[in-house]
C-alpha positions, 0 to 999 in steps of 0.5 A: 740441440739440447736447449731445442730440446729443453724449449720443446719440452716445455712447450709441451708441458704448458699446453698439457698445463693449459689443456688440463686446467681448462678440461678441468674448468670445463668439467666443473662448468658441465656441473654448473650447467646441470645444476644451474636449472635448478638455482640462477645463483649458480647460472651466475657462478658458471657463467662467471667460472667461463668468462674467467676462462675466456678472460686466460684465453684471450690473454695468452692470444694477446700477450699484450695488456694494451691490445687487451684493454682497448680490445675490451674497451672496443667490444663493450662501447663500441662493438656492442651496442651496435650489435644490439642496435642492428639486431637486438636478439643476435646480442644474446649470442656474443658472450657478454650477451650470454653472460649477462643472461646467465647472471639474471640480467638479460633483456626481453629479447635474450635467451634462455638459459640453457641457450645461453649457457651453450653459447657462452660454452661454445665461446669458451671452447673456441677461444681456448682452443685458439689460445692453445693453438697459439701457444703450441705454434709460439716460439720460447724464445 
């Protein structure tokens, strides 16, 4: 009962943990956001700031550094550029895509920046919520 209990209470500071640190990188990415209008070196530090942020999500989905190399691997090789091939302007909406865009080097069909710090704001927030939903629901043990 007790080591049921010590599990819980750990669990629940890790996902408090978890939820502050990405509220928190969150904040600081809104900043960015206001403030990336005014500069594109900034737009690139925002835009840097959330992939790291999404690179800690998927990594505690995955737990597992081969499923996170081949699934990186996947999605740039693979996956796309043959988004870019089917549709050349549904590849400013994945976050590569956005990423991209924000650092200064997105293609005549990419979004504006605004845009494409929304999407890449929007695949941060889901995919870190999934992460805390996992690990809410991971058993310790």
């Amino acid at each position: 009962m007790t080591a049921l209990l010590h599990g819980e209470l750990i669990k629940a500071r890790t996902t408090r943990t978890m939820l502050g640190y990405g509220a928190l990188a969150f904040v600081v990415s809104v900043i960015f956001v206001l403030v990336a209008t005014l500069s594109g070196d900034l737009a690139s530090l925002a835009a840097a700031a959330l992939s790291t942020i999404m690179g800690a999500a998927v990594g505690t989905l995955l737990r597992n550094q081969i499923a996170g190399v081949v699934g990186a691997l996947v999605l740039t090789q693979m996956a796309l550029p043959l988004i870019s091939s089917i549709d050349e302007s549904a590849a400013g909406f994945t976050p590569t895509g956005a990423a991209n865009t924000l650092a200064g080097d997105g293609g005549a069909a990419s979004l504006a920046p605004g845009w494409a710090l929304l999407v890449l704001m929007a695949w941060t927030l889901a995919l870190l919520g999934a992460a805390v939903f996992a690990e809410r629901r991971r058993d310790l043990a």
